[in-house]
C-alpha positions in Angstrom: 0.0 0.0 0.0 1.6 3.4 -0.7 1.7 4.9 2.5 2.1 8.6 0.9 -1.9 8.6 0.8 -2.5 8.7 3.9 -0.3 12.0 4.3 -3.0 15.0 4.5 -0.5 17.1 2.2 -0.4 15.1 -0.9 -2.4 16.3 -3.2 -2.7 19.7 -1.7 -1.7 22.7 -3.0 0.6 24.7 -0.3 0.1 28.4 -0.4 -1.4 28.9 -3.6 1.4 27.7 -5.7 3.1 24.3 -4.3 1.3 20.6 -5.7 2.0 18.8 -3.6 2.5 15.3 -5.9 4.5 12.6 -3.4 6.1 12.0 -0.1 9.9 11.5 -0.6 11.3 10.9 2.7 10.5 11.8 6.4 13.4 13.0 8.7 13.6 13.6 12.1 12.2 17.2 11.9 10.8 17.4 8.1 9.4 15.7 5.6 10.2 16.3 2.0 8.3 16.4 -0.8 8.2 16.2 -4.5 6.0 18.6 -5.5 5.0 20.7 -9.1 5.5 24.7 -8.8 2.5 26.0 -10.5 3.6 29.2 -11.3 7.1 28.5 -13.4 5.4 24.9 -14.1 8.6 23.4 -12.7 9.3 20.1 -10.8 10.7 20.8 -6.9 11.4 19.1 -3.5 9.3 20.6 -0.5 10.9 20.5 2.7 8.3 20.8 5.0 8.6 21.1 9.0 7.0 18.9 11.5 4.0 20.9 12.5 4.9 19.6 16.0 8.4 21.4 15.9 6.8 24.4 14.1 5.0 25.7 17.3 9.6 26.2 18.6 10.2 29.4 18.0 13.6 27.7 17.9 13.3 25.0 15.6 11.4 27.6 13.3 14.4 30.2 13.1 16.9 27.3 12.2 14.4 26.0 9.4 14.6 29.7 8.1 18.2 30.0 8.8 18.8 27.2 6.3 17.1 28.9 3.3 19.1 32.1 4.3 21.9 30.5 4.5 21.9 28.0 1.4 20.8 31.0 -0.6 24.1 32.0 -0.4 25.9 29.2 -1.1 25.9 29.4 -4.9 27.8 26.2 -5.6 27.1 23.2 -8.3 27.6 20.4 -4.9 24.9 21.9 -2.8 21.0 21.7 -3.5 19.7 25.0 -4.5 16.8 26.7 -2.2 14.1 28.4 -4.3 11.9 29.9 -2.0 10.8 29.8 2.3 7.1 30.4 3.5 4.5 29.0 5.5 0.8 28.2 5.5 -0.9 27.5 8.6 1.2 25.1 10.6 3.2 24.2 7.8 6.5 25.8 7.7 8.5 24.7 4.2 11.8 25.6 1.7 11.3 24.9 -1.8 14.6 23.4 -3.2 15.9 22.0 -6.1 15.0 18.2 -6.6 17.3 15.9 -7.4 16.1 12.6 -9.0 18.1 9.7 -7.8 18.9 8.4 -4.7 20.9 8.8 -1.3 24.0 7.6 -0.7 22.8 5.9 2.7 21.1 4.2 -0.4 23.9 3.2 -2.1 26.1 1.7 1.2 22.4 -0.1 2.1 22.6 -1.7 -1.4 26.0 -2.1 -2.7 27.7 -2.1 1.0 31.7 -1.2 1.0 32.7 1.0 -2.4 35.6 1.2 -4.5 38.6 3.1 -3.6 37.6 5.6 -6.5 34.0 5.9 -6.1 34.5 6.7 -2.6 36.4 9.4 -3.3 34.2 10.1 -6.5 31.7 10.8 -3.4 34.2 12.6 -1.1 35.4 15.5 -3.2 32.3 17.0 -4.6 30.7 16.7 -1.2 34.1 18.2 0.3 33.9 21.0 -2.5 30.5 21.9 -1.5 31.0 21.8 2.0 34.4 23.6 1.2 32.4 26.4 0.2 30.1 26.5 3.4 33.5 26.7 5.0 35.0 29.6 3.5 31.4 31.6 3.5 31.8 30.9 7.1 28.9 28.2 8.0 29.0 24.6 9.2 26.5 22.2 7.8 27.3 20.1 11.5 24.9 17.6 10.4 27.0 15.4 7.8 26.1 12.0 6.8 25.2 9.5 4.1 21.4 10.7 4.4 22.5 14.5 3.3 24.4 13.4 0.1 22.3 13.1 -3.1 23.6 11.2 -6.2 21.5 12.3 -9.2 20.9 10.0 -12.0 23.0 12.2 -14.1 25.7 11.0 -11.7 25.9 14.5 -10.0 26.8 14.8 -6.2 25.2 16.8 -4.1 25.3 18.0 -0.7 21.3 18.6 1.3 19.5 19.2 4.0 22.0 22.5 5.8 18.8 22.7 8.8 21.7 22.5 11.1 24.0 25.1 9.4 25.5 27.7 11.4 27.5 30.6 11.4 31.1 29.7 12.6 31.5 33.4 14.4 28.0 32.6 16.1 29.0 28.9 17.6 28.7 28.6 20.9 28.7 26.4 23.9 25.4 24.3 24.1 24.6 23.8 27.2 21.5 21.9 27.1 21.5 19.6 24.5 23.4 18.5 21.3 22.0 18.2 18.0 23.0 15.8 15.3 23.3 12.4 14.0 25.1 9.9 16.9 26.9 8.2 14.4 29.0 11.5 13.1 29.4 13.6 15.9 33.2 14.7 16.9 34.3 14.4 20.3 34.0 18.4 20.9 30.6 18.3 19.9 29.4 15.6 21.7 32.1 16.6 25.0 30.9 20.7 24.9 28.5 21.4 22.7 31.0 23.2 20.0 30.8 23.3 16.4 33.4 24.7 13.5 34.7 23.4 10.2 36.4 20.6 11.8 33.0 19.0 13.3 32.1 18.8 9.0 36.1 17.4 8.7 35.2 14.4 10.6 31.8 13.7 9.5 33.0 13.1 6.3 36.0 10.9 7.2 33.7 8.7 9.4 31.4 9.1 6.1 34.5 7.9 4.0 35.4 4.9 6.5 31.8 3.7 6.0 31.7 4.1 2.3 35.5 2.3 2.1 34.2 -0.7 4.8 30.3 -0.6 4.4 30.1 -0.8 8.0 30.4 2.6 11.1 33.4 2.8 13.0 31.8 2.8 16.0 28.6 0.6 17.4 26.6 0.0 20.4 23.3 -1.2 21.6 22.6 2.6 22.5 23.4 6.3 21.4 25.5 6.5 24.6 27.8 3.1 24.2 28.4 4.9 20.7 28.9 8.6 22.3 31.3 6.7 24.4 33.2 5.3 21.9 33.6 8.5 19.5 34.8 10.6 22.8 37.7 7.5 23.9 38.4 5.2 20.8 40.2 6.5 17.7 38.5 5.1 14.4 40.3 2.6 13.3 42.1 2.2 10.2 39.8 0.7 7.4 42.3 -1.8 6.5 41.9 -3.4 9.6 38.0 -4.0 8.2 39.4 -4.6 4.4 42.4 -6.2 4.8 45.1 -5.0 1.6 43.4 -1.5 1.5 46.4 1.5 0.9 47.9 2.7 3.7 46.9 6.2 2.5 43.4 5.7 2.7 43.9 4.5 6.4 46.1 8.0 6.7 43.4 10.0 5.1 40.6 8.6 7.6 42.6 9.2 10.6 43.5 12.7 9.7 39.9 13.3 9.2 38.7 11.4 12.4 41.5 12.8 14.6 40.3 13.0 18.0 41.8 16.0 18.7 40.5 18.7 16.4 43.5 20.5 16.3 45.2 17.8 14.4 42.5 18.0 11.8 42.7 19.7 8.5 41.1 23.1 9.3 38.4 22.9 6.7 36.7 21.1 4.0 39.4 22.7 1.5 42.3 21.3 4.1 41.1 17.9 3.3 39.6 18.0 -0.3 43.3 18.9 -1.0 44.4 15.9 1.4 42.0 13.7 -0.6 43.7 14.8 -3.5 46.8 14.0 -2.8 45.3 10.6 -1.7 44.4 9.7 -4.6 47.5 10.5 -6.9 49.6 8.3 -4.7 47.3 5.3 -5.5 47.7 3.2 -8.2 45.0 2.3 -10.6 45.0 -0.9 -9.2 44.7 0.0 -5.9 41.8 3.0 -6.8 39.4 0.0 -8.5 40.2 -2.5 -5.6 37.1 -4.9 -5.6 36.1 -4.8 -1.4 34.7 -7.8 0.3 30.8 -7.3 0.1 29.9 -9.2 3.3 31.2 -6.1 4.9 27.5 -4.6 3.9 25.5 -4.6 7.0 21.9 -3.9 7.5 22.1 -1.2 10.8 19.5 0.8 13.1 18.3 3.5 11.7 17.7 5.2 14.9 21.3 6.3 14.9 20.9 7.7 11.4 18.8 10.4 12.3 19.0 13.8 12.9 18.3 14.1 17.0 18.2 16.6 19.9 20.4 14.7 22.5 20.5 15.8 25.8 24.2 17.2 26.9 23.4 14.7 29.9 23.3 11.5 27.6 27.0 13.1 26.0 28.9 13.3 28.8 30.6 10.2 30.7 29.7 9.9 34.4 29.0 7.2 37.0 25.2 5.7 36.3 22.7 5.7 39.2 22.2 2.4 40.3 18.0 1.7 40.6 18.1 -0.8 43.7 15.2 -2.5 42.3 16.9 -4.2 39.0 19.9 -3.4 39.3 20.9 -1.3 36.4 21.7 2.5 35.7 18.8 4.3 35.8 17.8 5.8 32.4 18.8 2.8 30.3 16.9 -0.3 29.7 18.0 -3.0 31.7 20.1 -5.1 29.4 23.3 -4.5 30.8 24.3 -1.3 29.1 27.3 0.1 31.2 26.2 -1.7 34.3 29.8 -1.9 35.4 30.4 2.0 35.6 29.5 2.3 38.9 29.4 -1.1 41.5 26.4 -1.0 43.7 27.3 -1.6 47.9 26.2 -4.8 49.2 23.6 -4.9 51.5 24.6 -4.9 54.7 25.3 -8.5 57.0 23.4 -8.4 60.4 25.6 -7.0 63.3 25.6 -10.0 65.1 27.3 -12.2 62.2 30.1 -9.6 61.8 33.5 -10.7 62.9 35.8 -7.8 62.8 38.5 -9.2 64.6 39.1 -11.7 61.3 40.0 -9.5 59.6 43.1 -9.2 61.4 44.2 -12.6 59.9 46.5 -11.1 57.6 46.2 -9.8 53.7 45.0 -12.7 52.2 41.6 -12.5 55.0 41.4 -8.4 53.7 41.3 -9.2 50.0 38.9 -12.1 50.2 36.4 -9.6 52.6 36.8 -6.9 50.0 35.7 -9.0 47.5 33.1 -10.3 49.8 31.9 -6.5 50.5 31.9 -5.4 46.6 30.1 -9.0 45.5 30.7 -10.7 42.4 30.6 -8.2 40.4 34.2 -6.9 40.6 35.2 -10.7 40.1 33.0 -11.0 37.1 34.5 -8.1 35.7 38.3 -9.4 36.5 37.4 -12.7 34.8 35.4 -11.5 31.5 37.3 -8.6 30.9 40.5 -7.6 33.4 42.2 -10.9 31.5 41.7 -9.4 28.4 42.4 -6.5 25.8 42.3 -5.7 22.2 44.9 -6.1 19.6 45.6 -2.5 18.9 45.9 -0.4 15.4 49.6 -1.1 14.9 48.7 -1.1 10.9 51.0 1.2 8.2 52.8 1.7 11.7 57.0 1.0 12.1 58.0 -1.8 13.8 59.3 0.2 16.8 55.9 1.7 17.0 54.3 -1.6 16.6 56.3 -3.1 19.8 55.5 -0.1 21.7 51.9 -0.4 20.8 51.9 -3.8 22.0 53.7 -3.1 25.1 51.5 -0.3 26.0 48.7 -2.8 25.7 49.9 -5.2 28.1 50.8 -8.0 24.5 54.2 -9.7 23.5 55.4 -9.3 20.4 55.3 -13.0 18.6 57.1 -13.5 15.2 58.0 -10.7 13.3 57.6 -11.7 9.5 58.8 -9.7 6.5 57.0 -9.6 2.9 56.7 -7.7 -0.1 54.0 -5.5 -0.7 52.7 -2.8 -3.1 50.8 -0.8 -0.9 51.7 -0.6 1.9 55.3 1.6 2.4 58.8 -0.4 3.1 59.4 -0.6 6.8 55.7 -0.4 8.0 53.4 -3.2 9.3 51.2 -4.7 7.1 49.1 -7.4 9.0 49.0 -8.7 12.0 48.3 -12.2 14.1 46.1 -11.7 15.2 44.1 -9.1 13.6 43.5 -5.4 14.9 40.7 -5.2 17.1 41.0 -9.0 17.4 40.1 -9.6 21.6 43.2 -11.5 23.5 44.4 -12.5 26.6 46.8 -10.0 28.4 50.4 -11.4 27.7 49.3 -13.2 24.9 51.8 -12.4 21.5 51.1 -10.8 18.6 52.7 -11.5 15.7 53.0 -9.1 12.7 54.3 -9.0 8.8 56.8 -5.6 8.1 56.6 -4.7 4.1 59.7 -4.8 2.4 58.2 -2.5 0.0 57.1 -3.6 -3.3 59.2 -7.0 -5.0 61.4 -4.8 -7.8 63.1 -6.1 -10.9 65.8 -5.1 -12.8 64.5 -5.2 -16.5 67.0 -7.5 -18.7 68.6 -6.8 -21.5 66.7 -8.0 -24.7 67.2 -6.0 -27.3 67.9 -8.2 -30.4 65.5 -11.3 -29.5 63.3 -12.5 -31.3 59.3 -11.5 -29.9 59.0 -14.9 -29.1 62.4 -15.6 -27.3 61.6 -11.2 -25.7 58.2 -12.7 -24.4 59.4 -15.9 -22.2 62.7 -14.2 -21.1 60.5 -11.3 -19.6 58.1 -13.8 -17.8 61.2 -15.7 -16.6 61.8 -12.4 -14.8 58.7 -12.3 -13.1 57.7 -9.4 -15.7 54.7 -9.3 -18.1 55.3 -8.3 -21.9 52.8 -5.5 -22.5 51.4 -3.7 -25.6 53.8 -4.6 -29.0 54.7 -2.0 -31.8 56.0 -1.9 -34.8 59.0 0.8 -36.3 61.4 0.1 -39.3 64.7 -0.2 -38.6 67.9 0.0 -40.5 70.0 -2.4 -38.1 67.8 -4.7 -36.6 66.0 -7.7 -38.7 62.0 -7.6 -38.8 60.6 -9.6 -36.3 63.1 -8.6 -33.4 62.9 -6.3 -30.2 64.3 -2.6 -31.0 63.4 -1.2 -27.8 61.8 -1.5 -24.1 59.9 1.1 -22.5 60.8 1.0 -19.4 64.4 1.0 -21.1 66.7 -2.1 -20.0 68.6 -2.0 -16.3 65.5 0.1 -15.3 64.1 -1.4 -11.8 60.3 -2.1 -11.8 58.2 -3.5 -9.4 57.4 -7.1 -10.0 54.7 -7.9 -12.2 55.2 -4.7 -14.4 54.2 -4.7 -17.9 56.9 -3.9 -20.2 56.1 -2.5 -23.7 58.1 -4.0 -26.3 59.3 -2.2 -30.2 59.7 -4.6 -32.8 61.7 -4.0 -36.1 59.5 -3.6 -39.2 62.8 -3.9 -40.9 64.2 -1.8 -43.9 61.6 0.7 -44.9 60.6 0.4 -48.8 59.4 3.1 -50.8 56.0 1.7 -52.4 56.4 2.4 -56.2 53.2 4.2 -58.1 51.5 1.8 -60.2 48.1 3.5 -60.4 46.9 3.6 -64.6 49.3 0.3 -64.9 48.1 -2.6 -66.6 48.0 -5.6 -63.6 50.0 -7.6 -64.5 53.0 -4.6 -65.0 52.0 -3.2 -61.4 52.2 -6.8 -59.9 55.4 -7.5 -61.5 56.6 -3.9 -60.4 55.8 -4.5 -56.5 57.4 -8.2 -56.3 60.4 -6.6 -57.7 60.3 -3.6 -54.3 59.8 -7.2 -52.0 56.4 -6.8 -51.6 53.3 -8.5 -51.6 50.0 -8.0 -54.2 46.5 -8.2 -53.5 44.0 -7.7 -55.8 40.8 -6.3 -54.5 37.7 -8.1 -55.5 35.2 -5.1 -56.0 36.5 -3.0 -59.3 35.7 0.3 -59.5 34.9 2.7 -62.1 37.9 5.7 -62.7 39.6 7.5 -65.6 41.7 4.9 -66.3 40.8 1.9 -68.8 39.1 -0.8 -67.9 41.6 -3.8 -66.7 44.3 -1.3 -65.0 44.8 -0.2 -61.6 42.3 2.2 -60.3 43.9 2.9 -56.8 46.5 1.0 -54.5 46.7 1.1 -50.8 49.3 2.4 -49.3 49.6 5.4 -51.7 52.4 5.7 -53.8 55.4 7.1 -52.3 54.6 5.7 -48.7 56.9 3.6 -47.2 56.1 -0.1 -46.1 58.8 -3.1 -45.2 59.8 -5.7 -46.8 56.8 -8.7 -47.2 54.1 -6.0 -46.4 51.2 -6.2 -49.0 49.7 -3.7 -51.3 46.2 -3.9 -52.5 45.3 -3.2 -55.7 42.0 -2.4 -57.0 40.9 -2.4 -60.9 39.5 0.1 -63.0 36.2 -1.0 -64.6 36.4 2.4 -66.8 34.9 5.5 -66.6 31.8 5.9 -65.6 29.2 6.9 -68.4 26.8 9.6 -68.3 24.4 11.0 -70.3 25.6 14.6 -72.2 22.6 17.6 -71.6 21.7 19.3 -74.8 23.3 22.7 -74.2 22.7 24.2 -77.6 21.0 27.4 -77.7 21.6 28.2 -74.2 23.3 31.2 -72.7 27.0 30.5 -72.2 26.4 30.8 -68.4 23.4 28.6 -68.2 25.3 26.0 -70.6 28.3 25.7 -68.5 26.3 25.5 -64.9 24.1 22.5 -66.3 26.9 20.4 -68.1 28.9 20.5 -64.7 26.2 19.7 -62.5 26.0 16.9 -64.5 29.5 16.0 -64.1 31.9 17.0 -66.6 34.6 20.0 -67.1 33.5 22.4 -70.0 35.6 24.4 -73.1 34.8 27.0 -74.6 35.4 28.0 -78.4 34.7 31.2 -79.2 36.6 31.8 -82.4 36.8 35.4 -84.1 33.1 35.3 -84.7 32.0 34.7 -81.2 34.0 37.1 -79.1 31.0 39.1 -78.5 28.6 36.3 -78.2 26.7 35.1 -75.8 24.9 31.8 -77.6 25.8 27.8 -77.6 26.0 27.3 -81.3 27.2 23.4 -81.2 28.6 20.9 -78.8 31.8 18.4 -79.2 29.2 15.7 -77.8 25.4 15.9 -78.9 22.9 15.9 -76.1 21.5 12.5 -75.5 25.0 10.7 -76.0 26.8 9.5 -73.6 30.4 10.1 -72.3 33.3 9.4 -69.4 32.1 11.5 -66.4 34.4 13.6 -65.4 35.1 14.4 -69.1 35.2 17.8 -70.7 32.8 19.2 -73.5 33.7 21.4 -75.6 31.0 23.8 -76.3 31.1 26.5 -79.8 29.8 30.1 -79.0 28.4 32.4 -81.9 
């Protein structure tokens, strides 16, 4: 059933000019609409408040702000804003529509993305949000919800309700507004918002699109909170294993914890991105990624939501006697650990103080008596145990120190070769990052030696054949062949390399190979021959004849050579072959009867018809201006492309 029907505004016209035609998508404080502008007759998207949230004065001055603000963000990357109004409790912007879909869309169908389409995504969206930046907003609401992907294959960046002016931002003391899944630490920790709150959006946005999956999860908004304010994101290899180490650079710039180790703006890291992508090869760029990484999620954390400043900053829970759990959440265990409850207390006449003078052993055991279980639950399901940390594209010194720091030995330590990941750096580990372990436990890790590198051989004067296997013997592939005549080296041999021999490549390069075309030979001009001359002509220059099936009509006789290919006076090598093609005569043509006619109307009709014209004028026709006879009567026929001499009187 098509739920849009039951929405009291479609079908409607809104203030006189708006049709409203279908519901598009509902948000968490508008609705949007495609609708029909009656007056310009012109299909648009209607962003239309809540009427709930249009009674906020608040809510009501942002919604407004937006169409101020977008107005003035003349940019191809951002959804134009046409018009602001309201009609009764409907408050709306009229914007450009954009047939196509999200790209929460695209992650939802196609899960983790290309290298290159990623960053097909990134860069518009950074240029638009690039230009927010430097008219001095932030959109602070970035995610794949707000980035359109027309049809037409345009990006597009939607939905500024959030925008701000970066002079104006302030501390929010009573709440934070956003999407969970996107906010930076300073936002979520004080309220704060500049460019750099858009800056790490987008690299969680590109982590997502690079993986398929978030960075962070948790059965709640404030297990996720958590994690964005105390855990970096991790590197997306560590979800894609073989992904470029720049890609895992460009994510953690982005998502930097501490903003001041961000780039500054959406420019900053458009020109990061950049750079990103010119070190990649195109190997590397069209990467196929795993597509079981593409995870169906809760929306919940996908929408745009006021979130108390209460739920954002870490604290100890209050413990509700009753069941147990911190009051506020629902009593699955979320963060029960964060603060211990006291155990009740034992009746006075079954405590025995003086035990506890039994030594350390007796006050341990009635400490752990007095906290309960709880503390030993903890010690057992999680005290023995850590994380693997992100020691990925790291050195092996920072490696050890990672896993020192985390309480880990350092198990084998492997070398291998590897294209992508830079010489001296780690490129996997065992087990893998994020992997849970016991404390103590090793980890073992594989350091790239860079990428394997061959010195090209020599093989200039082989034979293709003999070029071909000595290359593969080298661990080299022979690439794309051509041809060049050459005075010293016999057709059918190597002439050249590009890379050029003794060059080092990495393993597995192509190599493109020049081949002698031997001696040139200057084709001779046979054209108007008789065949058998021609053919005799050509074998005698060491080349090879062809005779074309098809004959053609020309101005030479019937039985010689029309045309050759090559032309005459082109050069070919020995045992090339020429094509001949044979004249089947002239074509014939029937001869207009000019006589009579002006001189001028005589001439224009013979050459339309195909054939050059004379004129003989004589003594006695100097003056004249009439077509007394004709070399060829009219009605005859004759060679097109003939001439006609025509008598003037």
């Amino acid at each position: 059933m098509d739920t849009t029907l039951q929405d009291p505004l479609v079908g409607q016209v809104l203030d006189g000019r708006y049709r409203v035609e279908a519901r598009i998508a509902v948000g968490g404080m508008a609705t949007v609409y495609r609708a029909v502008d009656t007056r310009l007759d012109r299909v648009l998207a209607l962003k239309v408040m809540h009427p709930t949230l249009a009674t906020d004065a608040t809510f009501v001055e942002r919604f407004i702000r937006e169409a101020k603000s977008v107005a003035r963000l003349d940019h191809p990357n951002v959804v134009q804003v046409f018009d602001q109004g309201a009609e009764g409790a409907y408050v709306y912007l009229a914007m450009e529509y954009i047939a196509g879909c999200t790209l929460r869309d695209v992650l939802r169908e196609r899960g983790a993305l290309r290298p290159r389409a990623a960053l097909d995504i990134l860069e518009p969206v950074l240029a638009a949000l690039g230009a927010a930046h430097r008219a001095g907003f932030v959109h602070r609401d970035m995610k794949p919800e707000n980035v359109l992907i027309g049809d037409d294959g345009r990006v597009k960046v939607a939905d500024f309700g959030l925008v701000r002016a970066v002079d104006t931002v302030t501390n929010t003391t009573g709440s934070v507004l956003g999407t969970v899944s996107y906010l930076a630490p300073e936002q979520i920790e004080h309220g704060t918002a500049d460019p750099r709150v858009d800056v790490y959006a987008c690299g969680v946005v590109l982590y997502e699109m690079l993986t398929g999956g978030k960075p962070h999860d948790g059965d709640s908004p404030a297990q996720v909170l958590y994690k964005h304010l105390h855990e970096d994101v991790p590197p997306p290899s560590a979800a894609v294993p073989g992904m470029a180490y720049e890609l895992d650079e460009l994510v953690a710039s982005a998502t930097a914890r501490n903003p001041e180790i961000r780039p500054h703006d959406a420019v900053a890291l458009f020109a990061r991105a950049r750079e990103t992508r010119g070190a990649l090869s195109v190997d590397q760029l069209d990467a196929v990624p795993p597509q079981a990484l593409a995870a169906e999620h809760d929306n919940a954390e996908d929408r745009t939501s006021v979130i108390p400043r209460a739920l954002t900053m870490p604290r100890p829970l209050p413990v509700n006697e009753d069941e147990g759990t911190g009051a506020g959440f629902p009593a699955d265990g979320v963060n029960r650990t964060s603060r211990l409850a006291a155990p009740p207390q034992a009746p006075p006449r079954r405590r025995r103080l003086p035990e506890l003078r039994r030594g350390p052993l007796a006050i341990v055991v009635a400490v752990l008596l007095v906290l309960g279980v709880g503390t030993g639950v903890w010690y057992i399901n999680s005290g023995q145990f850590t994380k693997v940390p992100p020691v990925l594209s790291k050195t092996e010194a920072q490696a050890r120190d990672r896993l020192d720091d985390a309480g880990l030995d350092v198990g084998k330590v492997r070398h291998a070769y590897s294209d992508t990941v830079e010489r001296g750096k780690v490129i996997s580990t065992d087990p893998g990052v994020g992997t849970r372990i016991r404390k103590n436990d090793s980890v073992s890790f594989t350091v790239s030696d860079g990428p394997d590198t061959v010195k090209l051989p020599d093989i200039q004067g082989y034979k293709l054949d003999r070029a071909r296997k000595l290359l593969k013997d080298e661990g080299l592939e022979p690439g794309m062949v051509t041809r060049a005549f050459s005075e010293d080296v016999p057709q059918g041999f190597v002439v050249s390399t590009k890379p050029a021999t003794g060059t080092t490549v990495r393993a597995g390069s192509a190599v493109a190979l020049v081949v002698s075309k031997g001696s040139p030979v200057d084709v001779p001009d046979v054209t108007g021959d008789d065949l058998a001359d021609a053919r005799a002509d050509l074998t005698e220059a060491g080349l090879k004849v062809e005779v074309a099936t098809e004959q053609v009509n020309s101005e030479h006789d019937k039985g010689r050579v029309a045309r050759q290919t090559p032309d005459p006076g082109s050069r070919a090598a020995k045992g090339d072959t020429v094509t001949l093609t044979v004249s089947k005569g002239p074509e014939m043509i029937e001869v207009p009867d000019v006589v009579g006619d002006s001189v001028d109307d005589a001439k224009r009709e013979l050459r339309d018809a195909g054939f050059q014209v004379d004129e003989d004028r004589g003594l006695l026709g100097l003056f004249g201006d009439t077509v007394k006879d004709q070399s060829v009567d009219g009605g005859d026929t004759a060679p097109k492309g003939s001439t006609i001499r025509i008598t003037i009187r």
